[in-house]
N, C-alpha and C positions, 0 to 999 in steps of 0.2 A: 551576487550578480556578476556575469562576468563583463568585463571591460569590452568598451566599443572598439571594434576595428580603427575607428579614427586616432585610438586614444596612443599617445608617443610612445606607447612601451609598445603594444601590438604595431604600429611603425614599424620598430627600432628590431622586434624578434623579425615581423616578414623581411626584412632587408638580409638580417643575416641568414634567414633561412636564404633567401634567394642568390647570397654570394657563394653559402655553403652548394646549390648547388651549381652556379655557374663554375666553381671549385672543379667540383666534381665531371662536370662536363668537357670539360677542357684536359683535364686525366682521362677522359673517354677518348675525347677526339685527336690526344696525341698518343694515347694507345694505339690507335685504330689507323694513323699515319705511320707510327713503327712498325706495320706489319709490311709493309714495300719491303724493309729493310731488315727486317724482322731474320734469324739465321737459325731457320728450322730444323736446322741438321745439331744444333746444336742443344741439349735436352731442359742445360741448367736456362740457359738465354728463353724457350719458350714458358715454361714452368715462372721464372720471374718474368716476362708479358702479363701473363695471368694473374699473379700476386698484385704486382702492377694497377690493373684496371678490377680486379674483385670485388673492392671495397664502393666501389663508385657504380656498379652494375646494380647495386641493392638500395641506393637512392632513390626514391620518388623524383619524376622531374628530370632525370637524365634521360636522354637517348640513346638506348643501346642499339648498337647496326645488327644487331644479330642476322642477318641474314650473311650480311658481310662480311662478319667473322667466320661464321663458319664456313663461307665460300673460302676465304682465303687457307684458312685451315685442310679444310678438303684438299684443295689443290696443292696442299704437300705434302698430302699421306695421313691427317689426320684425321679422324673418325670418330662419332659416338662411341662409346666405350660398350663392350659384351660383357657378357658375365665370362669373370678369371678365378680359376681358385685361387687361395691365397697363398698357394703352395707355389703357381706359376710365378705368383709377384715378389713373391720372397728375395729371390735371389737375383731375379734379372732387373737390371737400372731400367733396359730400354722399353718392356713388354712394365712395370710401375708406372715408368713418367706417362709414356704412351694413354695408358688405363685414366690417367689423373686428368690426362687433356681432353679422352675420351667423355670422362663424366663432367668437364667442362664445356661440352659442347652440346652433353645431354641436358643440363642443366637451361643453358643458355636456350637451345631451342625451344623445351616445355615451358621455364617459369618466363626467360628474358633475363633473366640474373643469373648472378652464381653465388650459389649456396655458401655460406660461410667456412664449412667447417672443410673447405680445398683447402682454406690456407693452415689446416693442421695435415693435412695430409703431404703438400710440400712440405711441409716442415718435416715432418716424418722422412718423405725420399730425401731432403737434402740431405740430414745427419744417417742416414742407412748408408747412404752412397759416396760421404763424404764430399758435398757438393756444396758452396759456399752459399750464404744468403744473396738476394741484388737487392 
């Protein structure tokens, strides 16, 4: 049978569920405040934004602005991503990173999240590009 709501352990999990997401919200909404200040021009700085707020995008319970993001994104060149061969992305840093933010916006728009496996694919441009972790 399982335990009542009332009973101190289901308490004790809903509190930490609830701190794990005010956690979580608060990496959203200081994400979403670094984008003022946020230095688009710079590939490794938007790629960790991303890394950044990822993990917290896939919580139940947080508020993602998505709209918001991706206005601010738009408004500095960045876009859903196209289809690139993988011949294009090989070699060029800017047309990868560009591609990685792209599918982070595709993401963001259809689910409201972002897919997990961006943070292997940063992973992947940093060490291709030799670009440090943040």
């Amino acid at each position: 049978m399982d335990e009542p709501m009332s009973s101190p352990e289901k308490q004790e999990e809903r509190r930490r569920w609830l701190e794990d997401i005010a956690a979580h919200q608060q990496i959203m909404d200081d994400g979403v405040l670094a984008l003022e200040t946020l230095d688009f021009t710079n590939l490794s700085d938007v790629i960790g934004w991303i890394e950044k707020i990822r993990g917290s995008t896939a919580h139940v319970g947080v508020k993602v602005p998505v709209q918001q993001i991706v206005v601010a994104f738009n408004a500095k060149g960045y876009f859903g991503a196209r289809a690139v061969s993988s011949t294009d992305l090989e070699n060029n840093e800017e047309l990868y990173a560009r591609h990685l933010v792209g599918n982070v916006l595709n993401y963001l728009t259809r689910d409201g999240s972002v897919h997990q496996v961006v943070d292997s694919f940063a992973e992947q441009w940093r060490k291709k590009f030799n670009r440090p972790a943040r």
